[in-house]
C-alpha positions in Angstrom: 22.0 -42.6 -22.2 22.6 -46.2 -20.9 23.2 -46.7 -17.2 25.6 -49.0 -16.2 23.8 -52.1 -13.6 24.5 -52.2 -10.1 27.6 -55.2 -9.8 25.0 -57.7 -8.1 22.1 -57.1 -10.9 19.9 -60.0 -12.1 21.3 -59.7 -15.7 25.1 -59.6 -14.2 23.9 -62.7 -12.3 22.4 -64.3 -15.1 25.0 -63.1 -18.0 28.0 -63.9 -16.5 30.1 -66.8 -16.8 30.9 -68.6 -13.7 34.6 -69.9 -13.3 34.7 -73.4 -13.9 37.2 -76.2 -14.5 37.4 -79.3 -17.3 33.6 -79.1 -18.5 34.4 -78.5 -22.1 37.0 -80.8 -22.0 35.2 -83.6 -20.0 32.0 -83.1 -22.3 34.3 -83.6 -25.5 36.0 -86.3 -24.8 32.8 -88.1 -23.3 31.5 -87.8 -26.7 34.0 -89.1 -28.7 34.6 -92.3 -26.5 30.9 -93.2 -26.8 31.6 -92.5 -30.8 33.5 -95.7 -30.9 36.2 -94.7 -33.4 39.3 -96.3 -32.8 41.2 -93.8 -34.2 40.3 -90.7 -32.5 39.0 -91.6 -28.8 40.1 -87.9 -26.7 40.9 -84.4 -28.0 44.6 -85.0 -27.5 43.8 -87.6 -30.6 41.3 -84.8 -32.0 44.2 -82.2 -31.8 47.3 -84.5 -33.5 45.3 -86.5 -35.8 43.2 -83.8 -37.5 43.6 -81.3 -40.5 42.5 -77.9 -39.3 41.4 -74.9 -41.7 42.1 -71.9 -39.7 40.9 -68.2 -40.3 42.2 -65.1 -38.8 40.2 -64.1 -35.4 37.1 -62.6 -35.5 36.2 -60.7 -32.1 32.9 -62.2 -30.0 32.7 -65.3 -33.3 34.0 -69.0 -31.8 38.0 -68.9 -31.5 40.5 -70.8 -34.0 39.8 -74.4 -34.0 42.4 -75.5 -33.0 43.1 -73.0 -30.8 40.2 -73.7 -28.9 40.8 -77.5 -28.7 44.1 -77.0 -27.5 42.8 -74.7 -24.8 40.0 -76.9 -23.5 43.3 -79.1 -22.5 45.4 -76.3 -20.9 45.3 -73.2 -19.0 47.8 -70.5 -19.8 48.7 -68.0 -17.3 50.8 -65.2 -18.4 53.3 -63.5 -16.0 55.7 -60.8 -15.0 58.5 -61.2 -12.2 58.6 -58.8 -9.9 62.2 -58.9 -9.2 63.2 -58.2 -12.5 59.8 -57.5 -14.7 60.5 -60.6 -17.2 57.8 -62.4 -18.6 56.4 -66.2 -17.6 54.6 -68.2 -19.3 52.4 -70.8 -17.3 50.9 -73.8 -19.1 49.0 -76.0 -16.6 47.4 -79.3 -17.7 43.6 -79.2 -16.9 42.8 -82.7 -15.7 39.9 -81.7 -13.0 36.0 -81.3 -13.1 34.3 -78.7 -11.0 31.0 -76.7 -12.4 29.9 -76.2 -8.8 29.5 -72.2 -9.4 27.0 -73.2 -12.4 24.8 -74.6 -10.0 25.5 -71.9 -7.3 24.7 -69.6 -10.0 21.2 -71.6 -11.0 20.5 -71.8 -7.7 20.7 -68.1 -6.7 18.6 -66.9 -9.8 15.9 -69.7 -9.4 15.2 -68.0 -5.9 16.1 -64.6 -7.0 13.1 -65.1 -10.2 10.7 -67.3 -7.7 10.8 -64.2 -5.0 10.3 -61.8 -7.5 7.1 -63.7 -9.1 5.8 -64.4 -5.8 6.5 -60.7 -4.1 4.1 -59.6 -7.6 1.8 -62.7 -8.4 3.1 -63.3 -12.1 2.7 -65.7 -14.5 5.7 -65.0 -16.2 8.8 -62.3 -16.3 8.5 -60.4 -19.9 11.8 -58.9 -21.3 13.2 -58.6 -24.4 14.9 -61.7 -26.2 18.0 -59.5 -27.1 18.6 -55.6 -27.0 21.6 -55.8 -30.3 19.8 -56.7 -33.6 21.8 -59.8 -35.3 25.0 -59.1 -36.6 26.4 -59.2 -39.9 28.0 -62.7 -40.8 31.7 -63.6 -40.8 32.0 -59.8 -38.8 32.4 -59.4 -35.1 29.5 -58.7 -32.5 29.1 -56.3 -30.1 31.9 -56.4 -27.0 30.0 -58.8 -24.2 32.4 -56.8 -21.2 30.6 -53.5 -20.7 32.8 -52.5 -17.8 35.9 -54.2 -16.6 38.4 -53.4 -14.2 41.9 -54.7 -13.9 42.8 -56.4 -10.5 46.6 -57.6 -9.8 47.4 -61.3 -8.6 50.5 -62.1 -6.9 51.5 -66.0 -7.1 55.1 -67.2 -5.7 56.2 -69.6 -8.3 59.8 -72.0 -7.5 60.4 -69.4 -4.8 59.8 -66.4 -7.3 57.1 -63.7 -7.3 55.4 -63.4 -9.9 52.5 -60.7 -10.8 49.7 -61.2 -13.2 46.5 -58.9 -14.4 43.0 -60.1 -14.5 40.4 -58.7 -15.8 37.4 -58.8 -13.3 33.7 -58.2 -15.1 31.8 -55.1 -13.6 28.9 -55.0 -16.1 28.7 -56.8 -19.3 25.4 -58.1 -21.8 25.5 -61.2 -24.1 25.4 -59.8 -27.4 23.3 -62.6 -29.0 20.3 -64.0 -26.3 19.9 -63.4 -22.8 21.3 -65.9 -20.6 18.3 -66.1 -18.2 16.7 -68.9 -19.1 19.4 -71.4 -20.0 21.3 -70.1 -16.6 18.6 -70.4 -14.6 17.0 -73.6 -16.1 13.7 -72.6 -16.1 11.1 -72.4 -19.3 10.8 -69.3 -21.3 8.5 -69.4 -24.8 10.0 -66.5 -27.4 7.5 -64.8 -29.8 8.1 -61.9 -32.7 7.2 -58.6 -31.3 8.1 -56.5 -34.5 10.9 -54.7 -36.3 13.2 -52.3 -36.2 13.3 -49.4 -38.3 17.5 -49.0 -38.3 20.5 -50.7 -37.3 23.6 -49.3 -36.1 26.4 -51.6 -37.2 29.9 -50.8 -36.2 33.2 -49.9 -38.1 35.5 -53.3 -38.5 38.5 -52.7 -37.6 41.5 -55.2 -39.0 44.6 -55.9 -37.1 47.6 -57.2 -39.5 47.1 -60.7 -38.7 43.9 -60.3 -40.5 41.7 -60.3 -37.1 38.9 -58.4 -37.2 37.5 -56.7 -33.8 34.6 -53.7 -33.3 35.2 -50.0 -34.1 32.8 -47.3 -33.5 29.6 -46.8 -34.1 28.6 -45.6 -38.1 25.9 -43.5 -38.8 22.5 -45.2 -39.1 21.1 -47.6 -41.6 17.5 -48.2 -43.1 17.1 -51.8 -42.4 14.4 -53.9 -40.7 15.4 -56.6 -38.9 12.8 -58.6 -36.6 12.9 -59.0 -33.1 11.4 -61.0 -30.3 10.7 -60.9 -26.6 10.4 -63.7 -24.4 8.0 -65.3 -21.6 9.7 -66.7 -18.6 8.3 -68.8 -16.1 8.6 -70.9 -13.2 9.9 -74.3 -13.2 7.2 -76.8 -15.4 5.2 -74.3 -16.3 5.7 -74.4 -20.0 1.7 -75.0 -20.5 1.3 -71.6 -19.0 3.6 -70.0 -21.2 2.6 -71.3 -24.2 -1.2 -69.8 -23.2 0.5 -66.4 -22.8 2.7 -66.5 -26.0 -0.3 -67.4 -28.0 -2.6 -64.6 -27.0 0.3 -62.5 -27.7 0.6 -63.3 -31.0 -2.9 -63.7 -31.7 -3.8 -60.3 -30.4 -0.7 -58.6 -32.0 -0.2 -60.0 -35.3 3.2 -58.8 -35.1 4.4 -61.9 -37.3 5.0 -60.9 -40.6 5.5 -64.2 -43.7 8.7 -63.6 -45.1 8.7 -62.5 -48.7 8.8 -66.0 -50.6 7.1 -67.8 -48.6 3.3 -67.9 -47.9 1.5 -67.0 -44.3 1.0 -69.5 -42.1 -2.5 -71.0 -41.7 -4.8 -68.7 -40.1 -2.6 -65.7 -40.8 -3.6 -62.3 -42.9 
């Protein structure tokens, strides 16, 4: 049975999200100034000027397009008045940049790693690249919130309390690739390390707009899927790695050529 982590884990450290304000938006828009086109220079442009296909939502896949445009320009805040349990709907214009908790975060798990390689005299950390074999396309993956609980804001708006419930993260798992190495910024080198045997794929369950979100568990299926695990290292030390990853493969063999196409040179 699967234990939940303790709230100040390394993997909650390096899964989680930090709060942040304006990066998408400041990324995008940095982007399509340098583009040059004089007929879509921001994403306000993007947004009015553009013809967007749109699809039902599909739980854990990247959100409506333009949807997600929209929202990289403002943050809603939902509400309820205290005094008489109405609802209020809060649309605040984003116009600030702050990704200081990103490199809080970095920081913390570049120590947290360097203390733990030191304390054992490694080379490199050894885990594997992802615990949920990849999903099904166009279907939705595997809930990233393991464990949430709901905490209760109060905010006095034009003289007016208002309530509102956010969900706060207890223990949650990227469903695709650990976050370690891209959070942390330091080198990791991944490498097949077999397959599986079976896959348990989950029940899709549709709401009536279409949207698709994850049921429960079905019964298990004969399929072999590969996996990988990575090699994790200090900061520069990508030469080392690369040494490690290739005596692992060389002593494990555990690539295998996929069926129309050929083995690679020097392979079996």
């Amino acid at each position: 049975m699967r234990r939940a982590c303790p709230p100040n884990s390394l993997r909650v450290l390096a899964e989680r999200e930090p709060p942040t304000s304006g990066e998408g938006l400041f990324a995008l828009e940095r982007y399509l100034r340098k583009r040059g086109d004089k007929n879509i220079r921001s994403v306000s442009d993007l947004v009015a000027k553009s013809t967007f296909y749109t699809h039902a939502p599909i739980s854990g896949v990247t959100p409506v397009p333009k949807g997600r445009l929209e929202g990289f320009m403002t943050r809603t805040e939902r509400f309820t008045k205290k005094s008489d349990g109405s609802s209020f709907v809060r649309n605040t214009p984003i116009n600030t940049l702050d990704v200081s908790q990103w490199h809080a975060n970095r920081t913390v798990l570049q120590m947290l790693v360097n203390k733990v390689m030191a304390d054992h005299k490694l080379d490199a950390l050894v885990y594997p690249t992802k615990t949920i074999p990849a999903p099904r396309l166009a279907e939705p993956v595997e809930p990233t919130n393991l464990k949430t609980v709901q905490d209760k804001v109060t905010v006095v708006i034009d003289g007016e309390e208002y309530e509102r419930t956010v969900d706060r993260v207890v223990d949650l798992r990227y469903p695709l690739a650990p976050r370690l190495s891209p959070n942390s910024g330091y080198p990791a080198v991944a490498v097949p390390a077999g397959f599986v045997k079976q896959v348990y794929d989950r029940a899709v369950v549709r709401g009536p707009d279409g949207s698709k979100r994850p049921g429960d568990l079905l019964p298990p299926k004969a399929v072999e899927l590969p996996v990988t695990i990575d090699f994790l290292g200090r900061a520069f030390s990508e030469p080392v790695l690369l040494r490690i990853a290739a005596a692992y493969e060389k002593s494990t063999k555990h690539r295998r050529a996929p069926k129309d196409f050929g083995p690679l040179p020097g392979e079996r």
